[in-house]
C-alpha positions in Angstrom: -19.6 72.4 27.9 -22.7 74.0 26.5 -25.0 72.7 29.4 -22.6 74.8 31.8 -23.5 77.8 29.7 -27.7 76.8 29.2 -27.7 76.2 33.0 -27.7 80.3 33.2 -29.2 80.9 29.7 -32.2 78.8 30.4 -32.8 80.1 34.1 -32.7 83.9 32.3 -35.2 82.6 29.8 -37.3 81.1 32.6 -37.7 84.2 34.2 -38.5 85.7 31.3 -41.3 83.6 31.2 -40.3 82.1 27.6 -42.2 79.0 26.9 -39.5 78.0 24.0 -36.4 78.2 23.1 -34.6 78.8 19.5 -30.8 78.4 18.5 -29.0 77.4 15.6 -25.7 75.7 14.7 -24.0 72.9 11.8 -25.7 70.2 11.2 -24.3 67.6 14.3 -24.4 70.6 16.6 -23.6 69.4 20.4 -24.9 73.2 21.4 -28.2 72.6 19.3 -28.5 68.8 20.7 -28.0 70.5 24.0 -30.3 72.9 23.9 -33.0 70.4 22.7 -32.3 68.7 26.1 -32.0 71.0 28.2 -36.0 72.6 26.6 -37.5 68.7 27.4 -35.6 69.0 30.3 -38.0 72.3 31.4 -41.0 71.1 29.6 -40.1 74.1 26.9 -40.6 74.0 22.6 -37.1 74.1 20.7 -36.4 75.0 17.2 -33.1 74.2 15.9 -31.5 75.9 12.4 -29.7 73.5 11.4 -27.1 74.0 8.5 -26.6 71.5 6.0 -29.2 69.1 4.2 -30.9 66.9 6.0 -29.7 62.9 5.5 -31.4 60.6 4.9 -30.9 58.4 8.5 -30.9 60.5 11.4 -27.4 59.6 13.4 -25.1 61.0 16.3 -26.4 64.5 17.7 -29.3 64.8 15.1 -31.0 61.5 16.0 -30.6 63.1 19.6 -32.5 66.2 18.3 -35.3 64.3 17.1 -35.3 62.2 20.2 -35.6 65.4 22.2 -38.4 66.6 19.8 -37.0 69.4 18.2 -38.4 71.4 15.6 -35.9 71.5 12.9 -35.2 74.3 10.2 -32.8 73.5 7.6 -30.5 76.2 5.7 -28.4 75.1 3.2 -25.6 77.6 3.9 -24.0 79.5 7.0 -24.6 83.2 5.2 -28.7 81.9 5.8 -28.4 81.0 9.2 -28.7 84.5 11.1 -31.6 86.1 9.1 -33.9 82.4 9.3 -32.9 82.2 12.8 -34.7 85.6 13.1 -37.3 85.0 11.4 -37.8 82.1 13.3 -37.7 83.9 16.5 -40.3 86.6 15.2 -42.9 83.9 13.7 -42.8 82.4 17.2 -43.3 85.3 19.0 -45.9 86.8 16.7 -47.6 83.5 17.5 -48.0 84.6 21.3 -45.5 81.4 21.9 -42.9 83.7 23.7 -39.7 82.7 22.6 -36.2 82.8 23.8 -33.4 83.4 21.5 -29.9 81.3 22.7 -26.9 82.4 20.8 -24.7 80.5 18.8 -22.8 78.5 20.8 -24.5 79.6 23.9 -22.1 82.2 23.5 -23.5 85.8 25.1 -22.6 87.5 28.2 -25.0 85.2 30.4 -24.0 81.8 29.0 -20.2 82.8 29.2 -20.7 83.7 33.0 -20.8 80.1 33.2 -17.1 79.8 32.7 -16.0 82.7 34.9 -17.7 80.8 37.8 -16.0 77.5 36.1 -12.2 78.8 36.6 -13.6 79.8 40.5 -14.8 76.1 40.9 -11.1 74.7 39.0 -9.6 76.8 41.8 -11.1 75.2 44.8 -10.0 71.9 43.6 -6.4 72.3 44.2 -3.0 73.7 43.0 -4.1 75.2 39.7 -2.7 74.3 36.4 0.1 76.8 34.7 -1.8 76.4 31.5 -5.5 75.6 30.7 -6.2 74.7 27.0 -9.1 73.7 25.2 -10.9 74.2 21.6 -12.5 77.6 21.3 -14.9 78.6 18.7 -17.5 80.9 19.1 -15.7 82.2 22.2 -18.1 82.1 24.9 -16.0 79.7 26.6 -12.7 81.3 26.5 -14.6 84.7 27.4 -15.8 83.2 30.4 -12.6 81.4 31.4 -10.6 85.4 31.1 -13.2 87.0 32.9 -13.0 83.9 36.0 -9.4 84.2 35.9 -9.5 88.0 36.3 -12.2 87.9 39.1 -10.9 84.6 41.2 -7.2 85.5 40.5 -6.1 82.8 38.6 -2.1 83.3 37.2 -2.0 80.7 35.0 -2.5 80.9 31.1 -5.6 80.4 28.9 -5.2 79.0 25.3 -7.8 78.9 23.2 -7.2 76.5 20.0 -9.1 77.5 17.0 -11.6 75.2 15.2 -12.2 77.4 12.7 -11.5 80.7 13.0 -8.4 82.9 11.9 -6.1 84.3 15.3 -7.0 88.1 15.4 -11.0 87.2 14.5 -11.4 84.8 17.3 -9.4 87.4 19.6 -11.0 90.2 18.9 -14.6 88.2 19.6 -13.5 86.9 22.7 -11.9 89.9 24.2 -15.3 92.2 23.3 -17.7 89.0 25.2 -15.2 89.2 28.1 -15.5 92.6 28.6 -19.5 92.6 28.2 -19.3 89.5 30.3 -17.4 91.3 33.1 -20.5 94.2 33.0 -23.2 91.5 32.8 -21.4 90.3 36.3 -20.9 94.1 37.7 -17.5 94.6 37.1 -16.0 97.4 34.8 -13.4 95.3 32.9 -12.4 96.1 29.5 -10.5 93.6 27.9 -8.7 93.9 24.8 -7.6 90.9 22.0 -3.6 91.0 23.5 -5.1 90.3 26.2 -6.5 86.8 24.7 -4.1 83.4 23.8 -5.3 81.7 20.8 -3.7 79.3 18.3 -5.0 78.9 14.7 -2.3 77.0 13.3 -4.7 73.6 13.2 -7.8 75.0 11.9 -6.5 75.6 8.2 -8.3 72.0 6.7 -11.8 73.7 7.6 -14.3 73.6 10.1 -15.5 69.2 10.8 -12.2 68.2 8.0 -10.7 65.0 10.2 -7.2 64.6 9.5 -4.4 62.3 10.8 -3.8 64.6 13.4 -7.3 64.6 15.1 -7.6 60.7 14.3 -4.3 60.4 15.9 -5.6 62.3 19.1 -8.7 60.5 19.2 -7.3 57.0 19.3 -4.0 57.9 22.0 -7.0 59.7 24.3 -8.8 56.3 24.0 -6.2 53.9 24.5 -4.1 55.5 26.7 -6.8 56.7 29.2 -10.7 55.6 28.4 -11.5 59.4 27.0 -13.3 59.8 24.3 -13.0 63.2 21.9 -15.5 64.0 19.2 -13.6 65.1 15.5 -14.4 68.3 15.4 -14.0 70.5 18.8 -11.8 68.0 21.0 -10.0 66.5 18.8 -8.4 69.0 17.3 -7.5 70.5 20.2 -6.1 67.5 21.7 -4.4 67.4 18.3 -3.1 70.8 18.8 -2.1 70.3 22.3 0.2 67.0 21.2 1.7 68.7 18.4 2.8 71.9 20.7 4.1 69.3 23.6 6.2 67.9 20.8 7.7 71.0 19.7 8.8 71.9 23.1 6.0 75.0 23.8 5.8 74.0 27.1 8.5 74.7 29.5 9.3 71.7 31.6 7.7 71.2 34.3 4.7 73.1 33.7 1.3 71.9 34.5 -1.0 71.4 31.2 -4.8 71.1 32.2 -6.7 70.2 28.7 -10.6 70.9 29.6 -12.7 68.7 27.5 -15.8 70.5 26.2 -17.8 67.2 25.6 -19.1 66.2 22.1 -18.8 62.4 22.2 -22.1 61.6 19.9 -20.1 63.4 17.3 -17.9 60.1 16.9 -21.3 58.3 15.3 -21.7 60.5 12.6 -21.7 58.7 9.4 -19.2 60.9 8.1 -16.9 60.0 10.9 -17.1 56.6 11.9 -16.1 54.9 9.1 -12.9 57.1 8.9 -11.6 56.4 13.0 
Protein backbone atom coordinates (compact mmCIF):
# COMPACT_ATOMS: atom_id res chain seq x y z
CA UNK A 1 0.00 0.00 0.00
CA UNK A 2 2.45 2.61 1.23
CA UNK A 3 5.09 1.78 -1.47
CA UNK A 4 2.34 2.64 -4.20
CA UNK A 5 2.17 6.06 -2.54
CA UNK A 6 6.37 6.50 -1.86
CA UNK A 7 6.75 5.43 -5.47
CA UNK A 8 5.50 9.26 -6.30
CA UNK A 9 6.63 10.78 -2.85
CA UNK A 10 10.16 9.64 -3.30
CA UNK A 11 10.48 10.59 -7.10
CA UNK A 12 9.09 14.35 -5.80
CA UNK A 13 11.80 14.17 -3.14
CA UNK A 14 14.35 13.08 -5.70
CA UNK A 15 13.89 15.93 -7.72
CA UNK A 16 13.99 17.99 -5.02
CA UNK A 17 17.29 16.90 -4.63
CA UNK A 18 16.63 15.60 -0.84
CA UNK A 19 19.38 13.41 0.24
CA UNK A 20 17.05 11.95 3.24
CA UNK A 21 13.91 11.26 4.11
CA UNK A 22 11.89 11.77 7.54
CA UNK A 23 8.31 10.35 8.62
CA UNK A 24 6.74 9.19 11.56
CA UNK A 25 4.14 6.68 12.67
CA UNK A 26 3.25 3.95 15.91
CA UNK A 27 5.64 1.96 16.87
CA UNK A 28 5.23 -1.32 14.16
CA UNK A 29 4.55 1.22 11.49
CA UNK A 30 4.31 -0.61 7.84
CA UNK A 31 4.46 3.22 6.42
CA UNK A 32 7.66 3.97 8.53
CA UNK A 33 9.20 0.29 7.67
CA UNK A 34 8.34 1.31 4.15
CA UNK A 35 9.85 4.32 3.99
CA UNK A 36 13.12 2.93 5.53
CA UNK A 37 13.15 0.69 2.42
CA UNK A 38 12.27 2.52 -0.01
CA UNK A 39 15.46 5.49 1.36
CA UNK A 40 18.12 2.12 1.21
CA UNK A 41 16.40 1.45 -1.73
CA UNK A 42 17.72 5.18 -3.34
CA UNK A 43 20.86 5.20 -1.30
CA UNK A 44 18.92 8.14 0.97
CA UNK A 45 19.25 8.73 5.22
CA UNK A 46 15.78 7.97 7.06
CA UNK A 47 14.61 9.07 10.42
CA UNK A 48 11.69 7.47 11.73
CA UNK A 49 9.42 9.03 14.92
CA UNK A 50 8.47 6.28 16.30
CA UNK A 51 5.67 6.37 19.10
CA UNK A 52 5.77 4.16 21.91
CA UNK A 53 8.96 2.91 24.06
CA UNK A 54 11.28 1.13 22.54
CA UNK A 55 11.38 -2.90 23.57
CA UNK A 56 13.66 -4.48 24.51
CA UNK A 57 14.07 -7.15 21.22
CA UNK A 58 13.53 -5.53 18.07
CA UNK A 59 10.65 -7.74 16.21
CA UNK A 60 8.17 -7.56 13.13
CA UNK A 61 8.40 -3.95 11.25
CA UNK A 62 10.88 -2.47 13.82
CA UNK A 63 13.58 -5.23 13.42
CA UNK A 64 12.90 -4.29 9.65
CA UNK A 65 13.69 -0.58 10.44
CA UNK A 66 16.85 -1.30 11.91
CA UNK A 67 17.69 -3.74 9.19
CA UNK A 68 17.11 -0.84 6.70
CA UNK A 69 19.27 1.49 8.94
CA UNK A 70 16.95 3.87 10.12
CA UNK A 71 17.54 6.49 12.52
CA UNK A 72 14.96 6.13 15.15
CA UNK A 73 13.33 8.94 17.42
CA UNK A 74 11.21 7.80 20.06
CA UNK A 75 8.06 9.82 21.60
CA UNK A 76 6.23 8.48 24.20
CA UNK A 77 2.92 9.89 23.10
CA UNK A 78 0.90 10.78 19.70
CA UNK A 79 0.30 14.61 21.08
CA UNK A 80 4.60 14.63 20.69
CA UNK A 81 4.81 13.26 17.42
CA UNK A 82 4.10 16.37 15.03
CA UNK A 83 6.22 19.11 16.85
CA UNK A 84 9.54 16.30 17.16
CA UNK A 85 8.87 15.35 13.66
CA UNK A 86 9.52 19.00 12.94
CA UNK A 87 12.10 19.49 14.74
CA UNK A 88 13.60 16.71 13.27
CA UNK A 89 13.09 17.92 9.88
CA UNK A 90 14.61 21.46 10.81
CA UNK A 91 17.87 19.97 12.65
CA UNK A 92 18.40 18.00 9.42
CA UNK A 93 18.11 20.65 7.18
CA UNK A 94 19.98 23.21 9.32
CA UNK A 95 22.71 20.51 9.01
CA UNK A 96 22.94 21.15 5.12
CA UNK A 97 21.52 17.31 4.90
CA UNK A 98 18.42 18.41 2.75
CA UNK A 99 15.63 16.68 4.02
CA UNK A 100 12.31 15.50 2.77
CA UNK A 101 9.41 15.46 4.89
CA UNK A 102 6.76 12.24 4.05
CA UNK A 103 3.49 12.56 5.71
CA UNK A 104 1.93 10.36 7.98
CA UNK A 105 0.78 7.61 6.19
CA UNK A 106 2.23 8.84 2.99
CA UNK A 107 -0.86 10.59 3.02
CA UNK A 108 -0.60 14.21 0.93
CA UNK A 109 -1.76 15.14 -2.35
CA UNK A 110 1.32 13.40 -4.20
CA UNK A 111 1.34 10.10 -2.36
CA UNK A 112 -2.60 9.80 -2.74
CA UNK A 113 -2.16 10.33 -6.60
CA UNK A 114 -1.00 6.93 -6.35
CA UNK A 115 -4.40 5.56 -5.79
CA UNK A 116 -6.26 7.67 -8.41
CA UNK A 117 -3.84 5.98 -11.00
CA UNK A 118 -4.60 2.55 -8.87
CA UNK A 119 -8.60 2.59 -9.56
CA UNK A 120 -7.32 3.41 -13.50
CA UNK A 121 -5.07 0.27 -13.41
CA UNK A 122 -8.19 -1.94 -11.42
CA UNK A 123 -10.11 -0.75 -14.42
CA UNK A 124 -8.00 -2.24 -17.20
CA UNK A 125 -8.15 -5.54 -15.57
CA UNK A 126 -11.66 -6.30 -16.23
CA UNK A 127 -15.36 -5.88 -15.27
CA UNK A 128 -15.00 -3.80 -12.18
CA UNK A 129 -16.16 -4.62 -8.79
CA UNK A 130 -19.74 -2.94 -7.53
CA UNK A 131 -17.92 -2.30 -4.28
CA UNK A 132 -14.21 -1.79 -3.30
CA UNK A 133 -13.44 -1.89 0.43
CA UNK A 134 -10.45 -1.74 2.38
CA UNK A 135 -9.16 -0.21 5.91
CA UNK A 136 -8.65 3.52 5.76
CA UNK A 137 -6.85 5.51 8.24
CA UNK A 138 -5.07 8.48 7.55
CA UNK A 139 -6.98 8.76 4.25
CA UNK A 140 -4.54 9.05 1.61
CA UNK A 141 -5.76 5.90 0.23
CA UNK A 142 -9.31 6.38 0.08
CA UNK A 143 -8.56 10.03 -1.21
CA UNK A 144 -6.83 8.59 -4.02
CA UNK A 145 -9.26 5.83 -4.75
CA UNK A 146 -12.38 9.03 -5.00
CA UNK A 147 -10.36 11.10 -7.00
CA UNK A 148 -9.36 7.69 -9.64
CA UNK A 149 -12.88 6.92 -9.68
CA UNK A 150 -13.96 10.40 -10.57
CA UNK A 151 -11.25 10.81 -13.26
CA UNK A 152 -11.31 7.08 -14.90
CA UNK A 153 -15.15 6.79 -14.37
CA UNK A 154 -15.50 4.19 -12.18
CA UNK A 155 -19.47 3.54 -10.86
CA UNK A 156 -18.90 1.38 -8.35
CA UNK A 157 -18.70 2.24 -4.49
CA UNK A 158 -15.73 3.01 -2.19
CA UNK A 159 -15.86 2.05 1.50
CA UNK A 160 -13.40 3.01 3.67
CA UNK A 161 -13.48 0.99 7.20
CA UNK A 162 -12.11 2.92 10.03
CA UNK A 163 -9.12 1.76 12.14
CA UNK A 164 -9.40 4.37 14.33
CA UNK A 165 -10.97 7.16 13.56
CA UNK A 166 -14.67 8.45 14.30
CA UNK A 167 -17.09 8.57 10.76
CA UNK A 168 -17.45 12.39 10.07
CA UNK A 169 -13.38 12.92 11.12
CA UNK A 170 -12.17 10.41 8.68
CA UNK A 171 -14.73 11.96 6.02
CA UNK A 172 -14.06 15.21 6.37
CA UNK A 173 -10.04 14.33 6.01
CA UNK A 174 -10.53 12.39 3.10
CA UNK A 175 -12.85 14.52 1.22
CA UNK A 176 -10.42 17.84 1.75
CA UNK A 177 -7.08 15.37 0.31
CA UNK A 178 -9.32 14.43 -2.55
CA UNK A 179 -10.06 17.65 -3.58
CA UNK A 180 -6.31 18.89 -3.05
CA UNK A 181 -5.40 15.64 -4.72
CA UNK A 182 -7.65 16.40 -7.82
CA UNK A 183 -5.62 20.08 -8.10
CA UNK A 184 -2.16 18.45 -7.45
CA UNK A 185 -3.36 16.30 -10.81
CA UNK A 186 -4.91 19.59 -12.72
CA UNK A 187 -8.36 19.02 -12.23
CA UNK A 188 -10.77 21.45 -10.35
CA UNK A 189 -12.65 18.94 -8.19
CA UNK A 190 -14.02 19.83 -4.97
CA UNK A 191 -15.15 17.07 -3.01
CA UNK A 192 -17.11 17.27 -0.05
CA UNK A 193 -17.37 14.38 3.18
CA UNK A 194 -21.18 13.02 1.66
CA UNK A 195 -19.38 12.56 -0.96
CA UNK A 196 -17.01 9.85 1.03
CA UNK A 197 -18.34 6.07 2.42
CA UNK A 198 -16.81 5.20 5.61
CA UNK A 199 -17.76 2.77 8.43
CA UNK A 200 -16.57 3.25 12.03
CA UNK A 201 -18.61 0.83 13.62
CA UNK A 202 -15.28 -1.67 14.24
CA UNK A 203 -12.78 0.85 15.38
CA UNK A 204 -14.43 1.48 18.91
CA UNK A 205 -11.65 -1.17 20.99
CA UNK A 206 -8.85 1.36 19.88
CA UNK A 207 -6.30 1.79 17.38
CA UNK A 208 -3.82 -2.07 17.35
CA UNK A 209 -6.73 -3.69 20.21
CA UNK A 210 -7.07 -7.42 18.50
CA UNK A 211 -10.29 -8.80 19.20
CA UNK A 212 -12.16 -12.04 18.23
CA UNK A 213 -13.33 -10.46 15.30
CA UNK A 214 -9.91 -9.54 13.62
CA UNK A 215 -8.44 -13.02 15.04
CA UNK A 216 -11.47 -14.52 13.42
CA UNK A 217 -10.64 -12.79 9.97
CA UNK A 218 -7.16 -13.53 10.18
CA UNK A 219 -7.38 -17.29 10.54
CA UNK A 220 -10.61 -17.80 7.73
CA UNK A 221 -8.27 -15.45 5.23
CA UNK A 222 -5.46 -18.00 6.03
CA UNK A 223 -7.17 -21.15 5.83
CA UNK A 224 -9.54 -20.56 3.36
CA UNK A 225 -7.22 -18.92 0.82
CA UNK A 226 -3.28 -18.69 1.76
CA UNK A 227 -3.75 -14.69 2.65
CA UNK A 228 -2.28 -13.39 5.29
CA UNK A 229 -3.70 -9.96 7.18
CA UNK A 230 -1.72 -8.07 9.78
CA UNK A 231 -4.08 -7.20 13.23
CA UNK A 232 -4.27 -3.90 12.90
CA UNK A 233 -5.17 -2.33 9.21
CA UNK A 234 -6.36 -5.68 7.37
CA UNK A 235 -7.73 -7.35 9.71
CA UNK A 236 -10.09 -5.32 10.91
CA UNK A 237 -11.26 -4.54 7.78
CA UNK A 238 -11.59 -8.05 6.75
CA UNK A 239 -13.38 -8.21 10.03
CA UNK A 240 -15.60 -5.49 9.10
CA UNK A 241 -16.29 -6.71 5.65
CA UNK A 242 -17.44 -10.44 7.28
CA UNK A 243 -19.53 -8.88 9.78
CA UNK A 244 -21.45 -6.58 6.98
CA UNK A 245 -21.77 -9.76 4.46
CA UNK A 246 -23.51 -11.37 7.43
CA UNK A 247 -25.87 -8.80 8.09
CA UNK A 248 -27.06 -8.78 4.60
CA UNK A 249 -25.34 -5.03 3.53
CA UNK A 250 -24.62 -6.32 0.33
CA UNK A 251 -27.28 -6.84 -2.15
CA UNK A 252 -27.05 -10.21 -3.78
CA UNK A 253 -25.20 -10.50 -6.41
CA UNK A 254 -23.01 -7.67 -6.01
CA UNK A 255 -19.29 -7.88 -6.64
CA UNK A 256 -17.19 -7.24 -3.23
CA UNK A 257 -13.42 -6.47 -4.20
CA UNK A 258 -11.56 -6.20 -0.64
CA UNK A 259 -7.99 -4.47 -1.55
CA UNK A 260 -5.41 -5.58 0.81
CA UNK A 261 -3.11 -2.77 1.87
CA UNK A 262 -0.21 -5.19 2.95
CA UNK A 263 1.14 -5.27 6.56
CA UNK A 264 2.03 -8.90 6.98
CA UNK A 265 5.34 -8.32 9.42
CA UNK A 266 2.70 -6.94 11.78
CA UNK A 267 1.65 -10.65 12.62
CA UNK A 268 5.29 -11.11 14.49
CA UNK A 269 4.89 -8.64 16.79
CA UNK A 270 5.28 -9.89 20.29
CA UNK A 271 2.16 -8.41 21.17
CA UNK A 272 0.38 -10.30 18.52
CA UNK A 273 1.69 -13.54 18.04
CA UNK A 274 1.11 -15.15 20.99
CA UNK A 275 -2.67 -14.04 20.92
CA UNK A 276 -3.45 -15.68 16.90
Amino acid sequence: NKTRKLEFLVAEAREQGAQMLITTGALQSNHCRQTAAAAARFGMACTLVLVGQPPEQATANLLLDHLFNAEIIWVARKEERDATLQDAFETARKEGRRPYLVPYGGSSPTGAAAYAYAIEELLAQGEPPDWIVFASSSGGTQAGMVVGARLFGYRGRILGISVDEPQDVLQERVARLASETAARLGEDIRFRPDDVLVNADYCTPGYGVLTDAEREAIHLFAQTEGLLLDPVYTGRAAAGLIDLVRKGFFKKGERVLFWHTGGTPGLFADRYAPAL
